[in-house]
C-alpha positions as CSV (number, residue, x, y, z in Angstrom):
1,X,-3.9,-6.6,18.6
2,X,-1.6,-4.1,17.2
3,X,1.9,-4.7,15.6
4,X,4.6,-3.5,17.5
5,X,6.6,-0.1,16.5
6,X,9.9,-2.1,15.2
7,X,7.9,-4.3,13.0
8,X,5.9,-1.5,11.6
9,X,9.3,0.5,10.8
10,X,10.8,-2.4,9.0
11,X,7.5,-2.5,6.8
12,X,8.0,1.0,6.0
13,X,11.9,0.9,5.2
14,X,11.2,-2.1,3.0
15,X,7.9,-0.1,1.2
16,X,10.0,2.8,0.8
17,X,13.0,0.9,-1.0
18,X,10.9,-1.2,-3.1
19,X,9.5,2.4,-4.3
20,X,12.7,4.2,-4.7
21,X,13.9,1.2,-7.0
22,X,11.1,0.8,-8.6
23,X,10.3,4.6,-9.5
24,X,7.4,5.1,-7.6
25,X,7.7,8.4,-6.1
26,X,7.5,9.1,-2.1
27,X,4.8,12.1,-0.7
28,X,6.7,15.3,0.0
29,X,4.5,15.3,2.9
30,X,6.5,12.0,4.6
31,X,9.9,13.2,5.8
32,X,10.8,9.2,6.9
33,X,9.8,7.4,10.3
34,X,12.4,9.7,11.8
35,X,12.0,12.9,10.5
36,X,9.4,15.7,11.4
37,X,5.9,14.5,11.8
38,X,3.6,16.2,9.0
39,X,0.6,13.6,9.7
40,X,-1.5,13.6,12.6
41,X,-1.6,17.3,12.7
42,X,-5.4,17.1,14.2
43,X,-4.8,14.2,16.6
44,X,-1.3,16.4,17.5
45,X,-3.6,19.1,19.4
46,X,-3.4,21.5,16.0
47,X,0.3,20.7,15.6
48,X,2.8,19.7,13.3
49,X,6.3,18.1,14.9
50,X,4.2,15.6,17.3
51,X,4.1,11.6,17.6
52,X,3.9,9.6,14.6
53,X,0.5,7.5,15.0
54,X,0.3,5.1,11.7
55,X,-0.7,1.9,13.0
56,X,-1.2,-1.9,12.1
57,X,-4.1,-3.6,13.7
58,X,-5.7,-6.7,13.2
59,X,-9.4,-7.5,13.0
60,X,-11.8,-10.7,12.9
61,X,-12.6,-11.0,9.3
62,X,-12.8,-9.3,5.5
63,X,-10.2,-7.5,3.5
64,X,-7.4,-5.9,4.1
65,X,-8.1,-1.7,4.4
66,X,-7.1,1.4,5.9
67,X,-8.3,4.5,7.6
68,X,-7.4,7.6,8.2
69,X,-9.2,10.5,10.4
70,X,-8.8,12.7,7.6
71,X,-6.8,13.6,4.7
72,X,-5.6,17.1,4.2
73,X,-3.4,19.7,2.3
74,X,-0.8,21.7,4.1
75,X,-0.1,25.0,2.4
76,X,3.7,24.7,-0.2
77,X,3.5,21.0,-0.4
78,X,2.2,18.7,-3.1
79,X,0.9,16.1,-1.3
80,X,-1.5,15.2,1.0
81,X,-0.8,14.1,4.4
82,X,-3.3,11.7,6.7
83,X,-4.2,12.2,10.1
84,X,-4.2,8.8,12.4
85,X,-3.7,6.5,9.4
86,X,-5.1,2.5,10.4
87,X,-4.0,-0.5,8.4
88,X,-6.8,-3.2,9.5
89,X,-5.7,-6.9,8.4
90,X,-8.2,-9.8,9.1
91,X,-7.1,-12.5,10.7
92,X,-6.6,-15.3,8.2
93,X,-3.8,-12.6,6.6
94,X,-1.9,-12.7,10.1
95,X,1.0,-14.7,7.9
96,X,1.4,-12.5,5.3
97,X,2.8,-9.1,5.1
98,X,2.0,-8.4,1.2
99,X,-1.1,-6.9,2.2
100,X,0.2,-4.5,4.4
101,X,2.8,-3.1,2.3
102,X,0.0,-2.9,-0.7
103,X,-1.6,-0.3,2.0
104,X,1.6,0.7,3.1
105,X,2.1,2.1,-0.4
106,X,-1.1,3.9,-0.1
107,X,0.3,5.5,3.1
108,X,3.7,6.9,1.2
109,X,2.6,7.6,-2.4
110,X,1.6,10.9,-3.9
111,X,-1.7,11.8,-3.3
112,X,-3.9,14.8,-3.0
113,X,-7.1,15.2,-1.5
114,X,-9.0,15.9,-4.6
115,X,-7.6,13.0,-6.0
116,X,-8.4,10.6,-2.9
117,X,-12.1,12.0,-3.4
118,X,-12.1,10.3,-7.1
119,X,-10.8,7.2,-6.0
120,X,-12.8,4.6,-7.3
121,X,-13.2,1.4,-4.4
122,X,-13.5,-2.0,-5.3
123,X,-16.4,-3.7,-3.8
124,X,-15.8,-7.1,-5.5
125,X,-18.9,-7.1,-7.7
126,X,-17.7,-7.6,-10.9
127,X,-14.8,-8.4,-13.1
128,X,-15.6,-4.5,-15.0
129,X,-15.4,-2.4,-11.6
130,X,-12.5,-4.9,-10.2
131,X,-10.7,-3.5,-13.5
132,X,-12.2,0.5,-13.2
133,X,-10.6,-0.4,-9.5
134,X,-7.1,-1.6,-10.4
135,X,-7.0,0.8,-13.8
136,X,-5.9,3.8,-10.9
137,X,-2.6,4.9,-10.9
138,X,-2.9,4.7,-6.6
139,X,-3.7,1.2,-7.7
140,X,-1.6,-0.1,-9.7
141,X,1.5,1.4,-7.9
142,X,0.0,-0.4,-4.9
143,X,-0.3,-3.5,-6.7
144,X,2.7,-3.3,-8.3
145,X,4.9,-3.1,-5.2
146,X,2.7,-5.1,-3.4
147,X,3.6,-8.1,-6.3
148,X,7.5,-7.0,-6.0
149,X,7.3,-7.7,-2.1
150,X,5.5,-11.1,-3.0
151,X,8.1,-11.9,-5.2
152,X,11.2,-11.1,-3.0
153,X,9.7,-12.5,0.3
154,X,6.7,-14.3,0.1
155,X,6.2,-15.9,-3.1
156,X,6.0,-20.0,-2.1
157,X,3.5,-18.7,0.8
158,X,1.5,-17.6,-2.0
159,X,1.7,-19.7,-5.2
160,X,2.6,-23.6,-4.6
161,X,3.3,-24.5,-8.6
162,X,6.5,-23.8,-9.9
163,X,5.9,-23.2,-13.3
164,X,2.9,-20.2,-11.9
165,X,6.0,-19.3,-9.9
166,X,8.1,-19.4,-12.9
167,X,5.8,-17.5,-15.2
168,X,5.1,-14.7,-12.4
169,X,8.7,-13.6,-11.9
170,X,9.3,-14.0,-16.1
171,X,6.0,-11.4,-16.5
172,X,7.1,-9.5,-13.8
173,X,10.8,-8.2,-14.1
174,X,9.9,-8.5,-18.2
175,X,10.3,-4.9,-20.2
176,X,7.4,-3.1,-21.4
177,X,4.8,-5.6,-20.2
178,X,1.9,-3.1,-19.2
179,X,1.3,-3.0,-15.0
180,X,-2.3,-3.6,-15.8
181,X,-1.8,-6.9,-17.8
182,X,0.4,-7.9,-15.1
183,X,-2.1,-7.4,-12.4
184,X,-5.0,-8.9,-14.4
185,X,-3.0,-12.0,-14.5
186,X,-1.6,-11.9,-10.7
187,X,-5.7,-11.8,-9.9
188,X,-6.3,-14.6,-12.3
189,X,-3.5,-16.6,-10.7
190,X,-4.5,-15.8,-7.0
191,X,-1.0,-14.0,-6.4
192,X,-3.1,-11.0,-5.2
């Protein structure tokens, strides 16, 4: 199953917003849904210009991920771009759309390849590599919007007590409160 082109431009406008307002700074590479194609280059037949192919699909079980054919550097731009980038969400996520914009982020955000190749994955171990994981700035900007889109849209889907509710949004739009302390408690709360 795959999500249908509208619903996947909507995510995007919506990720791209909650970046702008939230200073989180868009790829030079990504010219908008709209504008000229730098991705998919290699699926493109060696070509820049063609169709667009980020997709949503959904598959039987784990985590939320994504793939892309390859990551690459295009000469005068600081950013990578991705060639046929996936979002795969499992099943029991079907509801929610926090998850997608979390990888969403991942999609738009500044990123080079050299940087992707540091990128430290979270294989859900252990409380020390969940925080090595989440102690990325590719992370954390993730996260962060991710928990801004919970907040705005999906928040009583998520967290039934009021007071959690209460306390998230408090910690959340609060000044100087350190993304990482946040995220530590969204985990320990079972926001994220």
């Amino acid at each position: 199953m795959e999500f249908e082109s509208y619903q996947l431009i909507e995510l995007i406008e919506v990720t791209e917003c909650l970046m702008l307002e939230y200073g989180i700074s868009i790829r030079d590479t990504w010219k908008g849904f709209y504008g000229c194609n730098l991705d998919d280059f290699y699926s493109n037949g060696n070509s820049y210009g063609g169709k667009k192919l980020i997709k949503i699909t959904v598959k039987e079980n784990g985590f939320t991920d994504m793939h892309a054919n390859k990551i690459y550097m295009i000469e005068g731009f600081k950013s990578a771009a991705y060639d046929n980038y996936e979002i795969r969400v499992p099943k029991r996520l079907g509801a929610l759309k926090h998850p997608i914009i979390h990888e969403l982020v991942h999609f738009l955000q500044v990123n080079t390849v050299e940087e992707d190749k540091q990128y430290i994955s979270f294989g859900g171990q252990n409380t020390l590599q969940y925080m090595q994981y989440l102690n990325q700035r590719t992370e954390q900007e993730a996260h962060y919007i991710q928990l801004l889109y919970i907040e705005k849209y999906e928040l009583k889907k998520v967290v039934d007590d009021e007071k959690i509710r209460s306390e998230f949004r408090s910690k959340l739009y609060q000044k100087n409160n350190p993304r990482f302390d946040l995220l530590m408690y969204a985990k320990q709360h079972k926001i994220i």
